[in-house]
N, C-alpha and C positions, 0 to 999 in steps of 0.2 A: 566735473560733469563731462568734459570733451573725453575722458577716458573712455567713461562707460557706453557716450557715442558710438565709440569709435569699435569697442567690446562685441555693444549689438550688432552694428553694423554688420563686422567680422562675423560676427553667427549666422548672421540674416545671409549675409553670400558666400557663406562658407557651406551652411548647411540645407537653408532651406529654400531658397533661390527656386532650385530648380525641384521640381516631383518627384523622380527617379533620387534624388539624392537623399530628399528629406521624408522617404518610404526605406530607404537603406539605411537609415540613421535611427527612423524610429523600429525597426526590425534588429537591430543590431542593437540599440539600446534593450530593447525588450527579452534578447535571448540572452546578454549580459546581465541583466535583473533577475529572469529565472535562475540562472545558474549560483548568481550568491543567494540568491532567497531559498534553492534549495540546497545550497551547502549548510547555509546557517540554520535554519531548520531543523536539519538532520541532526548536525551538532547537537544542537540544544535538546533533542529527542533521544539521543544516545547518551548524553550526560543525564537525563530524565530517568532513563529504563535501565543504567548498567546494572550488569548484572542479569537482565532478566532477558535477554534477548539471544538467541540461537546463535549468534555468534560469539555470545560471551560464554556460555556453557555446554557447546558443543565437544569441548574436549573430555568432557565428563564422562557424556554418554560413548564415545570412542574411546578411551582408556578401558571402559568397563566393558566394551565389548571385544576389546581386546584379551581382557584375563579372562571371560569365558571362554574363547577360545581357545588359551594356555591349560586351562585345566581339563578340555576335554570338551565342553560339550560343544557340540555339533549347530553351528549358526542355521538356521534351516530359512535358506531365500526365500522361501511359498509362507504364503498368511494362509489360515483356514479361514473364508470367509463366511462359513454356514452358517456361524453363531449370526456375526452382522444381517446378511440377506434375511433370518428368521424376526428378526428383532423387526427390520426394516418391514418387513409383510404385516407384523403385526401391528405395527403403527400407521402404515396404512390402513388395515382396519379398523382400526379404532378411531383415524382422524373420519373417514367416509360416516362410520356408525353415528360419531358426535354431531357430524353437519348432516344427515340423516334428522337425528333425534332435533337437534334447534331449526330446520326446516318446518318437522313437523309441528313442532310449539308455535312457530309463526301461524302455520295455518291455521292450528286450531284456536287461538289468540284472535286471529282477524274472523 
């Protein structure tokens, strides 16, 4: 038992004595915690997903954007964004129309 005295003790003025030491102890414990809990995590997330994650099959899509380029066609940097913006307008209209139309069922409901 005189050990484990003697254990605490050690802890007790080693660590938590004083404020400033036993606030440096629990901040340095706690960013030591984060960093294995997000090491392990991620592991276990990437052994979860292989295979499906953008760093697993990113060499796909660059290999094949490499042999279109070999055969000629022409990588073009600019997206046309017409088609998206069109789509986008009209799903905005359609979301406004629908809260529109269930507005007015409320009203005419109550």
């Amino acid at each position: 038992m005189p050990a484990v005295s003697q254990i605490s003790s050690g802890i007790f003025n080693g660590l938590m004595r004083k404020n400033a030491t036993w606030l440096t102890t629990i901040f340095l414990g706690a960013f030591t915690f984060e960093l294995a809990f997000e090491g392990v995590t991620n592991s276990i997330w990437d052994n979860w997903n292989k295979g499906r994650q953008w760093k697993d099959i990113k060499h796909r899509y660059i290999q094949q954007a490499e042999e279109e380029d070999e055969e000629g066609a022409v990588a073009s940097p600019q997206t046309d964004f017409s088609n998206i913006c069109v789509t986008t307008r009209e799903l905005a209209i359609e979301r406004v129309s629908t809260i529109s139309v269930s507005h007015h069922e409320r009203l005419v409901a109550a």
